[in-house]
C-alpha positions as CSV (number, residue, x, y, z in Angstrom):
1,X,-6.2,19.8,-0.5
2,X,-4.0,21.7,-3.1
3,X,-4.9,21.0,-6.8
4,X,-2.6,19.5,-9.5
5,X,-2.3,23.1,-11.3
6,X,-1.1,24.5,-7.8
7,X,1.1,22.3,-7.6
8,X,2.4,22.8,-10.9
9,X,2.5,26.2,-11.0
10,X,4.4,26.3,-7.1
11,X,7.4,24.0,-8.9
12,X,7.4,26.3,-12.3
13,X,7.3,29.8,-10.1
14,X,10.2,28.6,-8.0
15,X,12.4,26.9,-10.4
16,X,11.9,28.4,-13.5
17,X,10.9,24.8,-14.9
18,X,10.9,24.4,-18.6
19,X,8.5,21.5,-18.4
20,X,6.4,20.2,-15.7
21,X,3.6,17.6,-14.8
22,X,1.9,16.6,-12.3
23,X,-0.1,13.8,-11.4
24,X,-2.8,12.2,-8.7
25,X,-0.9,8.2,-8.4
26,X,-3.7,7.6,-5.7
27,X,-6.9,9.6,-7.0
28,X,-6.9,10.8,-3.2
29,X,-4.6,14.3,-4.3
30,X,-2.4,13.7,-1.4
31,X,0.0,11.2,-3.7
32,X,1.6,12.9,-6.5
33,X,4.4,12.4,-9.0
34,X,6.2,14.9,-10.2
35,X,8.0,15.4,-13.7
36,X,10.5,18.4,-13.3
37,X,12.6,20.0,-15.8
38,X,14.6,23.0,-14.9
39,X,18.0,24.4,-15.7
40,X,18.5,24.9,-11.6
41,X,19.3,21.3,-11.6
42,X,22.4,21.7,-13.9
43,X,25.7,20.6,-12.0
44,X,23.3,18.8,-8.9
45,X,23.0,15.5,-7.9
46,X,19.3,14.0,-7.9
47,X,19.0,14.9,-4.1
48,X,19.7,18.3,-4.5
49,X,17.8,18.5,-7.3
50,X,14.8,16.6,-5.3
51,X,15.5,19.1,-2.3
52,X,14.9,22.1,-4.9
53,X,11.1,20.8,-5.7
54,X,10.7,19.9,-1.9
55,X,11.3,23.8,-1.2
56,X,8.8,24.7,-3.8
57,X,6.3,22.4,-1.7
58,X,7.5,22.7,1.9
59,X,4.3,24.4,2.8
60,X,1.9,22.1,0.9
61,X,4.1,18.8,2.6
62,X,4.8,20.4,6.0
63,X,0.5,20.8,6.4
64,X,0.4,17.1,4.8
65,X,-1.6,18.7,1.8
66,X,0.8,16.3,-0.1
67,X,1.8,13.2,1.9
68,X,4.3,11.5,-0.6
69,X,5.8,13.1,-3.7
70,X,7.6,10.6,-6.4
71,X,10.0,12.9,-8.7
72,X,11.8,12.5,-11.7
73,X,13.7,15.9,-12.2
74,X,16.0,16.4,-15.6
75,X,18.3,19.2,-16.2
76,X,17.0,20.5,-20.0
77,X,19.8,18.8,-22.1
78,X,19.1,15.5,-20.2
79,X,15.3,15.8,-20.9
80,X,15.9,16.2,-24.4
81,X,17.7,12.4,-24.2
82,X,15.2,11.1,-22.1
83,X,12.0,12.3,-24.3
84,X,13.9,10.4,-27.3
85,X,13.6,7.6,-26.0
């Protein structure tokens, strides 16, 4: 099993994230959700974006350390709208 922090710290090593946090939806740590923010995602659409954080994880999902991922992924500027809300 691979920790929250691992997680986390996989995502920010690989994109440079600004922000990121991760939780346990299931309280198994095999379902996580993902909050991403990284100026890699500037100019993508939300499935490259998505396929960005997969990368990051494609060990930890190909061993089924993770078995479902939910992701919310935000370029800076549009994080800064969203967190006003």
């Amino acid at each position: 099993m691979v920790s929250l922090e691992q997680v986390k710290q996989l995502i920010d090593r690989e994109l440079d994230a600004t922000h990121v946090e991760v939780r346990d939806l299931t309280g198994g740590g095999d379902h996580l959700e993902a909050i991403v923010v990284s100026p890699q995602f500037e100019g993508l659409n939300l499935v490259k974006q998505h396929q960005l954080v997969y990368g990051a994880l494609k060990t930890e999902l190909a061993s089924e350390a993770i078995h479902a991922l939910a992701l919310k992924t935000y370029t800076p500027d549009r994080w800064q709208t969203a967190s006003r809300v």
